[in-house]
C-alpha positions in Angstrom: -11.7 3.8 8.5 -9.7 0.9 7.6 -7.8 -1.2 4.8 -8.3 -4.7 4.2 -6.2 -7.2 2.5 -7.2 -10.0 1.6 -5.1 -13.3 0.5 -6.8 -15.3 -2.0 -4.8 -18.4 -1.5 -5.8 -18.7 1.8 -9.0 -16.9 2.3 -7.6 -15.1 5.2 -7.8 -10.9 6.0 -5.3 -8.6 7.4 -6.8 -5.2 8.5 -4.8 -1.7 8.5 -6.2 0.8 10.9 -6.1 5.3 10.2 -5.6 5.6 6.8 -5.2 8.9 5.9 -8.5 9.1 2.9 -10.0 6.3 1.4 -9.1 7.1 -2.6 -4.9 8.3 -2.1 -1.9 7.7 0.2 -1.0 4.5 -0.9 2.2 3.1 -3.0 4.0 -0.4 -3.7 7.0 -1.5 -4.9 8.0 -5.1 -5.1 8.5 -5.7 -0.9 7.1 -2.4 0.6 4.3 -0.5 1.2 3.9 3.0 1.9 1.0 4.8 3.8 -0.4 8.4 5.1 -2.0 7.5 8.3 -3.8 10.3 10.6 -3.5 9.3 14.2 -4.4 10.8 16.6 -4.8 14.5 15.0 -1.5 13.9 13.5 -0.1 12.6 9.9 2.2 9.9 9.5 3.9 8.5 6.9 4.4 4.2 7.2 6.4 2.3 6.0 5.5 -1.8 5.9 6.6 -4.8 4.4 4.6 -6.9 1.8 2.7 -8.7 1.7 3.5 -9.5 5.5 2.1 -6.1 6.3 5.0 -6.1 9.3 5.2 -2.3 9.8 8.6 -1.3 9.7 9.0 2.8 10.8 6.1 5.0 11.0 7.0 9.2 10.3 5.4 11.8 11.8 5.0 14.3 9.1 5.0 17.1 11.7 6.4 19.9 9.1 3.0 19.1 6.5 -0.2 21.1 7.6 -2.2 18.5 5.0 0.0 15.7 3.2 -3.0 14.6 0.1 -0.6 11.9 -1.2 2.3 10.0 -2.1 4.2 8.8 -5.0 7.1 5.8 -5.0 10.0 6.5 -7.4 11.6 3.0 -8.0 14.6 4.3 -9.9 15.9 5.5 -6.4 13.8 4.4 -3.4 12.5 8.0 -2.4 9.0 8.6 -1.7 7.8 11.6 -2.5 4.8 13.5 -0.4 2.5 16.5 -1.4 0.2 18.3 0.3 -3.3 19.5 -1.0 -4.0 22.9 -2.2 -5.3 24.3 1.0 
């Protein structure tokens, strides 16, 4: 699975490999991007700029059996991860 940006203005694509599901595990703010990949058989929590797409840290979320999604809070800059109901 994949993610694909696209840029209008220039007609050109910019791919994202391992995102975690198709439908969750994605937030913006204003210059940053946040994503729950699965590589490997492990999750990880990214962190890249936008709309460069430059990724900046990657997590391993090591501690979380199952991390569903994720949620910015602008107010402060924390990012906060749940896991599903398993």
């Amino acid at each position: 699975m994949r993610i694909t940006f696209w840029n209008l203005s220039t007609n050109e694509a910019m791919y994202l490999k391992n995102p975690k599901t198709h439908n969750a595990g994605i937030a913006f703010n204003k210059s940053f991007m946040a994503l729950l990949e699965k590589r490997d058989g492990r999750n990880y929590l990214s962190l890249y700029h936008f709309p460069s797409l430059n990724l900046l840290i990657s997590h391993d979320l090591r501690d979380l059996s199952d991390p569903a999604d994720i949620h910015w809070v602008l107010e402060n800059g924390m990012i906060f991860v749940w896991e599903s109901a398993c």
